[in-house]
matplotlib code that plots the C-alpha trace (Angstrom):
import matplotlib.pyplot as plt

x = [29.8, 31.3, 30.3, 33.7, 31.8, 31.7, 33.5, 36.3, 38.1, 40.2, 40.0, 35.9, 36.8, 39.2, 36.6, 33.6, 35.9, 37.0, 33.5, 34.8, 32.6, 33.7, 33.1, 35.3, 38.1, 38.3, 38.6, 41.2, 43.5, 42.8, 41.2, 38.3, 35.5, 35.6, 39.1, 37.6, 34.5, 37.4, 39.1, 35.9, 34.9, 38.9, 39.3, 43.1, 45.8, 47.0, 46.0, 46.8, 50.1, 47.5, 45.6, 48.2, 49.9, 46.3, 45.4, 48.8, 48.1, 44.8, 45.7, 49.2, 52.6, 52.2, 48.8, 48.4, 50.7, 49.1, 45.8, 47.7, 48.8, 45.3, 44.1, 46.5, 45.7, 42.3, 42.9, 44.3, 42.0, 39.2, 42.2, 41.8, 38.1, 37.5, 40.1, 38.7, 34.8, 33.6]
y = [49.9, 46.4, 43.1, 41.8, 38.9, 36.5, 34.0, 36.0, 36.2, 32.7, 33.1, 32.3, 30.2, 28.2, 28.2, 27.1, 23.9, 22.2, 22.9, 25.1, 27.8, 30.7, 29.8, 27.0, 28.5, 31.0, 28.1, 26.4, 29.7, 30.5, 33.6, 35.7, 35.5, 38.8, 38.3, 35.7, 38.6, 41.2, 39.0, 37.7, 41.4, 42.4, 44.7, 43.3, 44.0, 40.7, 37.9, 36.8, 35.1, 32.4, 32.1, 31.2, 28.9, 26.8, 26.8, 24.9, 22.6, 21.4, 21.4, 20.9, 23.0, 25.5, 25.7, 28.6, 30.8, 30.2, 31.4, 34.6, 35.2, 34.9, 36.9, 39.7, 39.8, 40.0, 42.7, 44.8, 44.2, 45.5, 48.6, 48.9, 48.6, 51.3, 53.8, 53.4, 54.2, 57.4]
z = [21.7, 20.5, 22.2, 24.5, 25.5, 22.5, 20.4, 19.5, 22.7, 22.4, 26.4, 26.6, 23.1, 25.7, 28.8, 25.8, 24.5, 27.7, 28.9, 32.5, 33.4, 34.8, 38.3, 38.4, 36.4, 39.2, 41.3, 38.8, 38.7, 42.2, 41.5, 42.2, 40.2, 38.8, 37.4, 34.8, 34.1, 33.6, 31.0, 29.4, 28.6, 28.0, 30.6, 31.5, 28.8, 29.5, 30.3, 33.8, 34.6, 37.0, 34.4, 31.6, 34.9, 35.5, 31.4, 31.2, 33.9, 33.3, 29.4, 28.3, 28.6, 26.2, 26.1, 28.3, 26.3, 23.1, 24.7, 25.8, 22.6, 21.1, 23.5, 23.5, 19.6, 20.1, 22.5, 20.2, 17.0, 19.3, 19.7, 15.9, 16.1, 18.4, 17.1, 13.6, 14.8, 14.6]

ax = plt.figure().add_subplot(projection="3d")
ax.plot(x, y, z, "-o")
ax.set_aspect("equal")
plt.show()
């Protein structure tokens, strides 16, 4: 098993540097909490179209997008990581 939770994923990276826990980016993306669990631990493919919509609004146009990115890299490196174990 690899750790989804950590300083990789640029999304809890994001949530670590503007100091927003999860709780309140729920609030911020009008979301429910588990939404913001399921993307800490990189259980959605993407990240969330609500989420890329409040990351630019509390942080800057473009912002939100370049998290996605990130995060969509980081999705699939872990891809890599887990077809590569055996």
């Amino acid at each position: 098993m690899i750790n989804k939770d950590d300083k990789n994923n640029p999304f809890v990276a994001y949530l670590k540097q503007e100091g927003i826990t999860p709780g309140d980016f729920a609030i911020i993306a009008r979301v429910d909490n588990v939404s913001v669990y399921d993307v800490r631990k990189a259980h959605f493919r993407i990240l969330p179209k609500s989420f890329v919509v409040a990351i630019n609004e509390r942080s800057g146009d473009g912002k939100g997008e370049g998290v996605a990115s990130a995060y969509e890299n980081y999705r699939e490196a872990l891809r890599k990581t887990l077809m590569n174990k055996k």
